[in-house]
C-alpha positions in Angstrom: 0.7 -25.7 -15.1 -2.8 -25.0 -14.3 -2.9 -25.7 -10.7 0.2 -23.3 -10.8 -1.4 -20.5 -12.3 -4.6 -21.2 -10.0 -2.1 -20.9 -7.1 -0.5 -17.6 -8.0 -4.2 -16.4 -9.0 -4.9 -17.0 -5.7 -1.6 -15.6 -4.4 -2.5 -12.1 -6.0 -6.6 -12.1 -5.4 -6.1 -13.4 -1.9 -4.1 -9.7 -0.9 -0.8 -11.7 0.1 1.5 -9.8 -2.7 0.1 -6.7 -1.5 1.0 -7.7 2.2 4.1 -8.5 1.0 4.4 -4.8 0.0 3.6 -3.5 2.6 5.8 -5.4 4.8 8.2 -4.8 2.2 8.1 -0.6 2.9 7.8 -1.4 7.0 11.4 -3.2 6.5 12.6 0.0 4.7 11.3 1.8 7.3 13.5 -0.5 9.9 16.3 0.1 8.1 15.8 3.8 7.7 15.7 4.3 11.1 17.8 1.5 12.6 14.3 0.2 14.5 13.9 -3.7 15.0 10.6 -4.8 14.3 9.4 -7.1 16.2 7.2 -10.5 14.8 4.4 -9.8 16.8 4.0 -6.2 14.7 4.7 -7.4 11.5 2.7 -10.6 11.8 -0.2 -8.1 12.4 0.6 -5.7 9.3 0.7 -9.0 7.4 -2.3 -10.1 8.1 -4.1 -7.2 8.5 -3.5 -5.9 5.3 -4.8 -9.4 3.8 -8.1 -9.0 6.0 -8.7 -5.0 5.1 -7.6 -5.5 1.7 -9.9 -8.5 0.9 -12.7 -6.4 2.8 -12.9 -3.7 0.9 -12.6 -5.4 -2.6 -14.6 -8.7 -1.8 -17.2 -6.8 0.7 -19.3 -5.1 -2.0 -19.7 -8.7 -4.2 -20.0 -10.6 -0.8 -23.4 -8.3 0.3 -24.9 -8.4 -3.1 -24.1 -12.3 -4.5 -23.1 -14.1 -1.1 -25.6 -17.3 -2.3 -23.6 -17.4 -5.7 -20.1 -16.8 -4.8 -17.9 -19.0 -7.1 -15.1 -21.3 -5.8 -12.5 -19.1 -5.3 -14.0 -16.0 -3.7 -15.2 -18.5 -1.4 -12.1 -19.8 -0.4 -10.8 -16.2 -0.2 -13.5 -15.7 2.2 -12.2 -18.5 4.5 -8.4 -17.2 3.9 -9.5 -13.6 5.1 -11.2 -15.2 7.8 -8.5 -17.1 9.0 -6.2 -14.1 8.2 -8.5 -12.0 10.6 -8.4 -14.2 13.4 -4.6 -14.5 13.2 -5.2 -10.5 13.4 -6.8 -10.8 16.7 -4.2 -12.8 18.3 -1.3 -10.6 17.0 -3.1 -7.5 18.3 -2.8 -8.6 22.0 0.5 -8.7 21.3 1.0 -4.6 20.8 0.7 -1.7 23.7 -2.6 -0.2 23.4 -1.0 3.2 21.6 0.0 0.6 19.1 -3.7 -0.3 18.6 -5.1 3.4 18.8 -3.5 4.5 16.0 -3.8 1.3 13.8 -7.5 1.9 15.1 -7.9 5.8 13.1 -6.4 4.0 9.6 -8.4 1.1 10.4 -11.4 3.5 10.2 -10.5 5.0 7.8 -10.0 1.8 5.6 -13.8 1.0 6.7 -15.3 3.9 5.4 -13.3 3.6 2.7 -15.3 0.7 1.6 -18.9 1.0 3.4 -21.2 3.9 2.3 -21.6 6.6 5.1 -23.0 9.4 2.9 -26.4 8.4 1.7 -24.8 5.6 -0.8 -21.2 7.1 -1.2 -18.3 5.8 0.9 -15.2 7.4 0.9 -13.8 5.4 -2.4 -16.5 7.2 -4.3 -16.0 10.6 -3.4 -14.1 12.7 -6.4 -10.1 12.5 -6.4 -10.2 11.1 -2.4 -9.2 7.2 -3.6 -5.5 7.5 -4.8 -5.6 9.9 -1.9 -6.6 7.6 1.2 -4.7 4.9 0.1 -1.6 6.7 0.3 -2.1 8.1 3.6 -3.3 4.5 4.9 -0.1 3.1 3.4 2.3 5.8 4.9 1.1 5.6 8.3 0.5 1.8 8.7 4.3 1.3 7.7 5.7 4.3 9.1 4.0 6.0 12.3 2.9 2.5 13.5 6.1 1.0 13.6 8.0 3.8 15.1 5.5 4.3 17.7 5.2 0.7 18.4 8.9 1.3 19.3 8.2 4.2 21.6 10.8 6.5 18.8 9.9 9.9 18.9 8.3 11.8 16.3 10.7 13.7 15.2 11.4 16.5 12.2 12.4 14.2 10.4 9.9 11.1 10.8 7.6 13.4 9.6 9.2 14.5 6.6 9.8 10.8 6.1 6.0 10.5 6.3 5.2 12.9 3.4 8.2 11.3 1.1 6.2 8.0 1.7 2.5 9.3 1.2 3.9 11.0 -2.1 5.8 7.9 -3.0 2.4 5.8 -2.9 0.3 8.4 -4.2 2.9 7.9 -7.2 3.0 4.1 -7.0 -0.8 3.8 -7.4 -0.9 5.5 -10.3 0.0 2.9 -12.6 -3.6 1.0 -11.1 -5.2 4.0 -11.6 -4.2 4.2 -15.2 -5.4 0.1 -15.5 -8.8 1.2 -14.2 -9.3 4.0 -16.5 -11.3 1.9 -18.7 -13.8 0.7 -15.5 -13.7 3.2 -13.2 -16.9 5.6 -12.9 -16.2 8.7 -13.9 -18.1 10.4 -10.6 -14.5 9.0 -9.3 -12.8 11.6 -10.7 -9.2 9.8 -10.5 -6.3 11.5 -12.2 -5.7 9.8 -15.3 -9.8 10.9 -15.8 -9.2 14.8 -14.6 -5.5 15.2 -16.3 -5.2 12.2 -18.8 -2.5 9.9 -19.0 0.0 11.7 -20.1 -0.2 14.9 -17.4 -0.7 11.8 -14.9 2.7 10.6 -15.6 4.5 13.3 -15.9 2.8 14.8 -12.2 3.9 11.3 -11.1 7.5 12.0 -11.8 7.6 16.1 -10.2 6.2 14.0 -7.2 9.0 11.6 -7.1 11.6 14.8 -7.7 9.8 16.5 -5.0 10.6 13.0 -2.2 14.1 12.9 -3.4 14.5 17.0 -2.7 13.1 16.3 0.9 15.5 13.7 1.5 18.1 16.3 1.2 16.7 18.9 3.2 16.5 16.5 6.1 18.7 17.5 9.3 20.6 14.4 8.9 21.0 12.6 5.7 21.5 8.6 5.4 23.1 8.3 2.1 22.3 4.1 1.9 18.7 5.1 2.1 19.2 8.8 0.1 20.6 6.7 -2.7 18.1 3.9 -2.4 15.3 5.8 -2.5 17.2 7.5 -5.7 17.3 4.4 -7.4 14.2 2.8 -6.8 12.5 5.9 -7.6 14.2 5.7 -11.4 12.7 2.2 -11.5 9.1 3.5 -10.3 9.0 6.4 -13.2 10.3 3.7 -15.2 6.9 1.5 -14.8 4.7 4.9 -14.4 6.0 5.8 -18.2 5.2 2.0 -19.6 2.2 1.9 -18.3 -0.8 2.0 -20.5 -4.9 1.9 -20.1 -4.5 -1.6 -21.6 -1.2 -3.2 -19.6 -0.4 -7.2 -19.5 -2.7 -9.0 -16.9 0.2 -8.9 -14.2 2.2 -5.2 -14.8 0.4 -3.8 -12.1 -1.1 -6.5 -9.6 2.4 -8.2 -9.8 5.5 -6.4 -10.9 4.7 -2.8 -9.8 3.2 -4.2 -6.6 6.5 -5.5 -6.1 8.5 -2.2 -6.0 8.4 -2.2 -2.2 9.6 -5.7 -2.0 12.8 -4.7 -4.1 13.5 -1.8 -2.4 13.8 -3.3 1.2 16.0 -5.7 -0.7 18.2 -3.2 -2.2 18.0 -1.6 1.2 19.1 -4.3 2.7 22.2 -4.9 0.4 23.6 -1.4 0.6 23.6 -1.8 4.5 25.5 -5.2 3.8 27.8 -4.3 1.9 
């Protein structure tokens, strides 16, 4: 039982749920869309999420304690390692407009984590966090995959775009309502500026607001409309459980997860 729990610690430390996720929203994306994607691209999501996610949560402790690093950060270490040489040899793979996009959020996930104001990075600056994250999310599973395709950019990619950057935004706020008990208040998150309970309920006028711009599209795919229906009922559903002190696993695990089940329900209604 303990080498278990020491695997799935690792699982969740180590970024590959989160990977997971996002691969999870690039296969809703594909099946929005009707877009393959091919191994090479999602091989590089994969692991390049692992590699800039474990960078910018392990970089900070790595700088400051790299003599004392216990066990497991170590092997983390190795894993992102590993994970960011996979990276490389996935990114030879993609057309160069590929890479010159991933490039700008790759940037911006740097800065994000290294200090380029005096001692502030981006993470620091007030009510920018939540913010950055979404955007990064939106167009690493979204823009990069339909340009890697050579689709046009279209009315309706776009407005696809903003439904995903508010679907994050809303997504991270169950994290941000975890961290309300560490985060520095210079941070300025939401749950901070608004409290929990405005924090939830702007969570849910921001999932009514991506299910109205579904319906405005030009052309509406009901399997995804209703999708995107349901598993937005199951988001609000975690948002309104979710409490400054949540289990160990409610947001790290199951809300982390939301992506995953919605390519999977996704998948079935195009099945069926």
């Amino acid at each position: 039982m303990h080498f278990l729990k020491s695997v799935f610690g690792f699982y969740l430390n180590s970024s590959i749920h989160v990977a997971l996720a996002v691969c999870g929203f690039v296969g809703v994306t594909a099946l929005e869309f009707d877009i393959s994607i091919s191994n090479e691209l999602l091989g590089f999501i994969f692991f390049g999420t692992i590699t800039g996610y474990n960078f910018v949560k392990y970089a900070e402790v790595a700088r400051l304690k790299h003599r004392s690093l216990n066990l497991s950060l170590r092997t983390i270490q190795i894993f992102s390692f590993f994970s960011f040489i996979v990276l490389c040899y996935f990114a030879f793979k993609l057309s160069f407009s590929t890479l010159l996009i991933t490039g700008g959020f790759a940037a911006l996930t740097f800065f994000y984590a290294i200090p380029i104001l005096q001692t502030k990075s981006l993470r620091t600056l007030t009510g920018i966090k939540i913010v950055i994250v979404a955007i990064v999310w939106a167009g690493v599973t979204l823009i990069i995959p339909m340009v890697n395709e050579n689709e046009i950019l279209n009315r309706i990619v776009w407005m696809s775009l903003v439904q995903r950057i508010l679907f994050v935004f809303v997504l991270t706020l169950p994290f941000e309502i975890r961290d309300l008990q560490y985060d520095e208040l210079a941070l300025g998150t939401l749950p901070q500026k608004a409290g929990i309970k405005k924090t939830k309920v702007i969570g849910v006028v921001l999932l009514m607001a991506t299910i109205i711009i579904e319906f405005l599209k030009p052309e509406l795919n009901w399997d995804y409309a209703i999708s995107l229906m349901l598993i937005s009922g199951v988001l609000t559903l975690f948002l309104f459980i979710s409490e400054k002190n949540q289990s160990k696993y409610f947001a790290s695990f199951w809300t982390e997860s939301i992506p995953i089940v919605w390519y999977g329900l996704l998948l079935l209604f195009q099945l069926i």
